[in-house]
N, CA, C and O atoms as a DFTB+ gen file, in Angstrom:
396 C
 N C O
     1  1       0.845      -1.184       0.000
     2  2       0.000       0.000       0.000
     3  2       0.886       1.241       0.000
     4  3       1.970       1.007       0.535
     5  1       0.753       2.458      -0.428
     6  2       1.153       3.820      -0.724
     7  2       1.144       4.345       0.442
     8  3       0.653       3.516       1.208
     9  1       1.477       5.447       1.081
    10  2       2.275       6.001       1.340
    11  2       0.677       6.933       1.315
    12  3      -0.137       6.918       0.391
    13  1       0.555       7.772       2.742
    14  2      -0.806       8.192       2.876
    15  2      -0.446      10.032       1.625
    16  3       0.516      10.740       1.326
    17  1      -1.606       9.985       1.402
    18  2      -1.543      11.523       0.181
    19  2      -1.862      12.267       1.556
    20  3      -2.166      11.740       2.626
    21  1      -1.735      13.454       1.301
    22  2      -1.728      15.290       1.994
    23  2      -1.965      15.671       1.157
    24  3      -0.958      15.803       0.462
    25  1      -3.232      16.147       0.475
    26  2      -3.110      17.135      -0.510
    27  2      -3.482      18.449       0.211
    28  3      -4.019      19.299      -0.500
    29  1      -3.255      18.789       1.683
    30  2      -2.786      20.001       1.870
    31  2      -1.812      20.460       1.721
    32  3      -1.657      21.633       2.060
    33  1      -1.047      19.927       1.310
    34  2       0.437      19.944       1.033
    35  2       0.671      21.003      -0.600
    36  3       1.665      21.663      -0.904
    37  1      -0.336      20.867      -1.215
    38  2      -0.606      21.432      -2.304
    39  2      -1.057      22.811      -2.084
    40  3      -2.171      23.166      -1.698
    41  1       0.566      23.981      -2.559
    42  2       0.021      25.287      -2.626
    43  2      -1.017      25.647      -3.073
    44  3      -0.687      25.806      -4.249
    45  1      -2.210      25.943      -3.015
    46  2      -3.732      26.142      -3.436
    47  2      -3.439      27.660      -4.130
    48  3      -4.213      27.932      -5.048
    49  1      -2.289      28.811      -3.765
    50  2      -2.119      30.106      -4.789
    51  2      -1.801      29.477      -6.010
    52  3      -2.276      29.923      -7.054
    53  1      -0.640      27.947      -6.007
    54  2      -0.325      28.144      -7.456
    55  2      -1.323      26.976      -8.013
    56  3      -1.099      26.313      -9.025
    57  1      -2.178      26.878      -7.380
    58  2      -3.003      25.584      -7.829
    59  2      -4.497      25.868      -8.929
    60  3      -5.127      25.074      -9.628
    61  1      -4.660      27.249      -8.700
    62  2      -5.527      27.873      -9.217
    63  2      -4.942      27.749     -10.833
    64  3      -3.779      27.760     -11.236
    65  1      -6.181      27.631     -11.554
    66  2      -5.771      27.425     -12.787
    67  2      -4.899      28.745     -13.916
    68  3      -3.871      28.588     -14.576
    69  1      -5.562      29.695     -13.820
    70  2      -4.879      30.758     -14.651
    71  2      -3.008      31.416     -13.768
    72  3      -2.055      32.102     -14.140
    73  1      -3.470      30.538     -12.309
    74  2      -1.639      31.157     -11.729
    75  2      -0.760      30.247     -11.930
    76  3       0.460      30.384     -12.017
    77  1      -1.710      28.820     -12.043
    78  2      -0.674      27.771     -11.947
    79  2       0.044      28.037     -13.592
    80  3       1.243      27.818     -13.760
    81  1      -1.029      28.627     -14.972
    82  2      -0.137      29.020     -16.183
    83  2       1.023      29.989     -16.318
    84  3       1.984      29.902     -17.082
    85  1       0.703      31.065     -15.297
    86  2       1.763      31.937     -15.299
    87  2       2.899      31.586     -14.395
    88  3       4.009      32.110     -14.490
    89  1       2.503      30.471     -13.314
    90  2       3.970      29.995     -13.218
    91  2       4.370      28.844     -13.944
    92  3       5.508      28.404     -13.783
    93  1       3.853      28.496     -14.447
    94  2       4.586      27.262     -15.560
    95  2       5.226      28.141     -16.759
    96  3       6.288      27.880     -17.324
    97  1       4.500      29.073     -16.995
    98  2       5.194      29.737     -17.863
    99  2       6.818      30.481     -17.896
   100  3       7.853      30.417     -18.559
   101  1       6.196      31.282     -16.585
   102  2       7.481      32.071     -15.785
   103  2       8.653      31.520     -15.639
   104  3       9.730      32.115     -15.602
   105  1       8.389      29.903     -15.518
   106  2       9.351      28.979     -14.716
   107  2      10.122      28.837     -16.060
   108  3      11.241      28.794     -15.550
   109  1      10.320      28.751     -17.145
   110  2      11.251      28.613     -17.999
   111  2      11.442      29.681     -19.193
   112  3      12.287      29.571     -20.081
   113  1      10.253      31.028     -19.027
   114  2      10.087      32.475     -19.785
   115  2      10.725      33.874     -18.936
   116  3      10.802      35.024     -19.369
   117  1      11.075      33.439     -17.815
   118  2      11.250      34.636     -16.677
   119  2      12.326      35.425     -17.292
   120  3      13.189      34.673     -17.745
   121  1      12.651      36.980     -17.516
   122  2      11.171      37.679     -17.411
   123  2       9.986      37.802     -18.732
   124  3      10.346      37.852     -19.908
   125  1       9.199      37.823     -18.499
   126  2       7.812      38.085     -19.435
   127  2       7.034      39.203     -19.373
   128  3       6.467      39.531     -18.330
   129  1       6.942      39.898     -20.517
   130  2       6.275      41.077     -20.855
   131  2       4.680      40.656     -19.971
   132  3       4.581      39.584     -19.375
   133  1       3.639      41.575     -20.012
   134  2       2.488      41.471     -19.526
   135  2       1.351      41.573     -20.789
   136  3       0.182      41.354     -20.471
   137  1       1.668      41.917     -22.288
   138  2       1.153      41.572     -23.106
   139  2       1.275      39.292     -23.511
   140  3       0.505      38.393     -23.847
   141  1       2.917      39.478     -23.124
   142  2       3.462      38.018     -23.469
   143  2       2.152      37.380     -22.503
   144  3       1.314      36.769     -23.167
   145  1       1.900      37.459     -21.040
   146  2       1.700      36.534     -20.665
   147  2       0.295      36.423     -20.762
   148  3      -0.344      35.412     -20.469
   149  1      -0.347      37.898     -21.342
   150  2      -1.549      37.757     -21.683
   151  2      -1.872      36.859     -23.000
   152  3      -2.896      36.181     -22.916
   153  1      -1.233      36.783     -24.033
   154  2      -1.570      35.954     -24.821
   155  2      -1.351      34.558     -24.689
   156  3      -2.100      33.948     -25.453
   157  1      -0.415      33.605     -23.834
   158  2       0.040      32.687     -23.296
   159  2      -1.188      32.082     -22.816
   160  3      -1.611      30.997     -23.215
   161  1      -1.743      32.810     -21.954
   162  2      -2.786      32.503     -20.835
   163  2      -4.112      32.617     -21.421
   164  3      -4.970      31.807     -21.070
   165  1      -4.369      33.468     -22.221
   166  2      -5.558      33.498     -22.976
   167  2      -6.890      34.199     -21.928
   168  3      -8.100      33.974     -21.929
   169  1      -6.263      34.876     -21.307
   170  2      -6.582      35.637     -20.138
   171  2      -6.537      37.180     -20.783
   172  3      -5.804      37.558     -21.696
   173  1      -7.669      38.073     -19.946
   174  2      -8.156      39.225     -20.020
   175  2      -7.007      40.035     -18.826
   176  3      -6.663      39.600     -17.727
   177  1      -6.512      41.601     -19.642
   178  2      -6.016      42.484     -18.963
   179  2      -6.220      42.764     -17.465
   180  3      -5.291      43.217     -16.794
   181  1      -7.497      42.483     -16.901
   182  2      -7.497      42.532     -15.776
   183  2      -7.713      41.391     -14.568
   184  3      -7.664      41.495     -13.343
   185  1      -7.986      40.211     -15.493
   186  2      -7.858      39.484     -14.786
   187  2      -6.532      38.855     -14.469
   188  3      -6.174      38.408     -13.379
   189  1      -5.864      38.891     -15.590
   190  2      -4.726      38.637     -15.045
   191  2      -3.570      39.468     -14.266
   192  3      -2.474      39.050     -13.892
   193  1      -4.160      40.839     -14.120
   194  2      -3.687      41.689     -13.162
   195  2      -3.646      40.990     -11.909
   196  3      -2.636      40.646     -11.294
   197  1      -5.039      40.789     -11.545
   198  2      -5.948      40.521     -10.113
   199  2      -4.706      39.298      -9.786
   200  3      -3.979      39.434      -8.802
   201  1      -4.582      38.272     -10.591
   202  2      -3.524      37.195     -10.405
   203  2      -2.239      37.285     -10.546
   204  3      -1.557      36.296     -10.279
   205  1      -1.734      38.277     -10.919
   206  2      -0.441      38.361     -10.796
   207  2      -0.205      39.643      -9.316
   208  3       0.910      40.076      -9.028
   209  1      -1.170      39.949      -8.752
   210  2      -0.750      40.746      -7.545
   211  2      -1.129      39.806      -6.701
   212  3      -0.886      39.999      -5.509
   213  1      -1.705      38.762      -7.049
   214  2      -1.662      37.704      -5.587
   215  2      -0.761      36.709      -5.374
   216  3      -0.712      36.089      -4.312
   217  1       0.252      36.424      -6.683
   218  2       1.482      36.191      -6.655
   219  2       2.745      36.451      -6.595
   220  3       3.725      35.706      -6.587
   221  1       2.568      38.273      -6.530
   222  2       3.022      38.891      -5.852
   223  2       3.379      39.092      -4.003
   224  3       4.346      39.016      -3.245
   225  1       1.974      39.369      -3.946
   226  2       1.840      39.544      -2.192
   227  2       2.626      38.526      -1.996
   228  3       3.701      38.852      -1.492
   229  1       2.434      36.902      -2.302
   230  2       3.234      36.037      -1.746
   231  2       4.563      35.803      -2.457
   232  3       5.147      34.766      -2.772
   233  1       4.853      37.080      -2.609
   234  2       6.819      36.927      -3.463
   235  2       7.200      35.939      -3.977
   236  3       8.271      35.410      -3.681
   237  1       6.000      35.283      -5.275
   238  2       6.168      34.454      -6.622
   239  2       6.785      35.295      -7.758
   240  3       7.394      34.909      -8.755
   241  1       6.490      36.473      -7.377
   242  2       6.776      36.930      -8.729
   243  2       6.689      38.598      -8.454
   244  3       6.031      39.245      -7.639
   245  1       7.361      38.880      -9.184
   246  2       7.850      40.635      -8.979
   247  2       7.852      41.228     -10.290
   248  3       8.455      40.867     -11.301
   249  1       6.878      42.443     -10.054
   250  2       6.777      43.153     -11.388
   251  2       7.472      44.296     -11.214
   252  3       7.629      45.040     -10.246
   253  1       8.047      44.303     -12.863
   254  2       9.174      45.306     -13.044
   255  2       8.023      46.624     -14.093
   256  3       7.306      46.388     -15.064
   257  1       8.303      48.062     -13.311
   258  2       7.471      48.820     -14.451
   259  2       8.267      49.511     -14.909
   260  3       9.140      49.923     -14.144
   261  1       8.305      50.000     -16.595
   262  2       9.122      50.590     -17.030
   263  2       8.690      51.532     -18.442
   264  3       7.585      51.907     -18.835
   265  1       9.663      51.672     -18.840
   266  2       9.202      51.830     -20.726
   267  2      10.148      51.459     -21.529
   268  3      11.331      51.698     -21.283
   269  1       9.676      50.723     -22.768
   270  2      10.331      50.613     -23.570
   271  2       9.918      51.660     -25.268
   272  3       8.959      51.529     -26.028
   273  1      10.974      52.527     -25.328
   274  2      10.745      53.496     -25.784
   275  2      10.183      54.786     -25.090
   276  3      10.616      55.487     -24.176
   277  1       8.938      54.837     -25.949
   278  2       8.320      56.104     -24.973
   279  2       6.787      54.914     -24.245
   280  3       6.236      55.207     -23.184
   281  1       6.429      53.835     -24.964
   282  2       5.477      53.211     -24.409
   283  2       5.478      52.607     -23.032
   284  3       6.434      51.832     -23.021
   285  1       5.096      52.593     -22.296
   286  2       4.972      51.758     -20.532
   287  2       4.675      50.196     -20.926
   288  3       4.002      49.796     -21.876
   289  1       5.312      49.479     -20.007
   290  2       6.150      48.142     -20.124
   291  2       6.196      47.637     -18.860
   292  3       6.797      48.079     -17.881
   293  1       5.330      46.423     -18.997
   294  2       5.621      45.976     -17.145
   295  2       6.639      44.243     -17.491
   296  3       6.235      43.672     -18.505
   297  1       7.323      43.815     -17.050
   298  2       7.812      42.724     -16.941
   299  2       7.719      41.938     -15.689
   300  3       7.963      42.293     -14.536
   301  1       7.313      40.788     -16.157
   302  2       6.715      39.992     -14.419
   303  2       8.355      38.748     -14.520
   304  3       8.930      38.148     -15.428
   305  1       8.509      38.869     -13.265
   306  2       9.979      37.671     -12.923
   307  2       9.558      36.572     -12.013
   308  3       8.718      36.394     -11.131
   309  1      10.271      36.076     -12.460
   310  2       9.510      34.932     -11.195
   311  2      10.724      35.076     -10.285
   312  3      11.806      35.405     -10.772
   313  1      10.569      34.818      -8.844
   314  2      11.438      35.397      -7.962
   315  2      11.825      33.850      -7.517
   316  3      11.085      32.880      -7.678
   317  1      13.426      33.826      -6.796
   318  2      13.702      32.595      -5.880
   319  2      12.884      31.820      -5.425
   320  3      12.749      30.631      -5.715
   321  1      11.985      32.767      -4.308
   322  2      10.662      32.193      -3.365
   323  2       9.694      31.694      -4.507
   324  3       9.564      30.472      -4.439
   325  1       8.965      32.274      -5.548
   326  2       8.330      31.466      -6.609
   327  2       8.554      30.099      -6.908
   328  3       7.902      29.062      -6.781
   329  1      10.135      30.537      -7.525
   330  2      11.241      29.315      -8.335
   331  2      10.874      27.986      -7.065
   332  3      10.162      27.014      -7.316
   333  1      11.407      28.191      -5.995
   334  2      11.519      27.164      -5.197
   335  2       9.885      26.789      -4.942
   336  3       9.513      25.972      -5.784
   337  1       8.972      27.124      -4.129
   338  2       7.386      27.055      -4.477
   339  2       6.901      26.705      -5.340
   340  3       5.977      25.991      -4.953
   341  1       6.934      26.765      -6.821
   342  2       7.006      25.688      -7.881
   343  2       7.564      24.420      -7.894
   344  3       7.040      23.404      -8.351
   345  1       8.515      24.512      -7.436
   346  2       9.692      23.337      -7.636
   347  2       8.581      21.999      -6.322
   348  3       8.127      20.857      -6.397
   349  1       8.631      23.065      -5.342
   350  2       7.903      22.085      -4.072
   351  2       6.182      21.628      -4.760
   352  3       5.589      20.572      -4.543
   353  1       5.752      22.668      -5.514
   354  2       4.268      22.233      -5.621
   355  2       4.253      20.827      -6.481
   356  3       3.496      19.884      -6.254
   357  1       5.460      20.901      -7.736
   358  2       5.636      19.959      -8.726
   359  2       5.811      18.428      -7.814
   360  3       5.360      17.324      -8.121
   361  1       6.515      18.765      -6.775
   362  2       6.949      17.618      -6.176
   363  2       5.645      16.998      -5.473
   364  3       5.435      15.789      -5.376
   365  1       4.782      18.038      -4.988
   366  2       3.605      17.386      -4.452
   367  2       2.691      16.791      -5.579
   368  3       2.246      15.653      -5.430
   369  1       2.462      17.352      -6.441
   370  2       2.087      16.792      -8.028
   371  2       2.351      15.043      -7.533
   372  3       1.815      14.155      -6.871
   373  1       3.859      15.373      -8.582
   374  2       4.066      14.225      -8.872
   375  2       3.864      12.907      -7.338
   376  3       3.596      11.710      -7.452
   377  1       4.036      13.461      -6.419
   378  2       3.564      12.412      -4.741
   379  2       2.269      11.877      -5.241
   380  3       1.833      10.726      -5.284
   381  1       1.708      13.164      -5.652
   382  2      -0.102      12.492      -5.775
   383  2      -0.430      11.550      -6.911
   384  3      -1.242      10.627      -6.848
   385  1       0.165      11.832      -7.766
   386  2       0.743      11.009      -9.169
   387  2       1.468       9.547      -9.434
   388  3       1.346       8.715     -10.333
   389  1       2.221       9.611      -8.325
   390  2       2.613       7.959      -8.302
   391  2       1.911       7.164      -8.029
   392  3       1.226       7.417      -7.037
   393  1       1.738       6.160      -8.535
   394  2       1.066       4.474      -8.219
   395  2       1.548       3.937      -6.881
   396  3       1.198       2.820      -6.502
């Protein structure tokens, strides 16, 4: 017999479907424009605002504001604390995933 599951163990911020894309994305795109990750995600301007400041608050990811040229330019990074928080959620994944 297996090995008892915790799926509290499962970050529920990156578990949500449109955050868990922007960190799968992030995790091998970092940094990404905020047009980029809008088309990626297939997600609306503000909703994916609403989700990228709640992956923020929990220092997944850090937005850079800027311009490129004379136009305004935000770039989202995925931060250490993200990087590693991914790395741990994948691992709970795959726990729940084995036979």
């Amino acid at each position: 017999m297996s090995s008892n599951l915790n799926i509290d163990d499962i970050d529920e911020l990156i578990h949500g479907r449109l955050r868990l894309g922007i960190m799968a994305y992030l995790s091998t795109a970092s940094p990404a424009s905020f047009p980029e990750l809008i088309g990626k995600t297939g997600t609306s301007h503000g909703n994916l605002s609403t989700h990228l400041t709640k992956l923020e608050k929990a220092r997944y990811v850090r937005q850079e504001k800027g311009f490129k040229g004379k136009r305004p330019q935000t770039l989202v990074h995925l931060t250490d604390t993200g990087r590693d928080a991914w790395v741990i959620y994948l691992d709970e994944m795959r726990k729940l995933l084995e036979p």
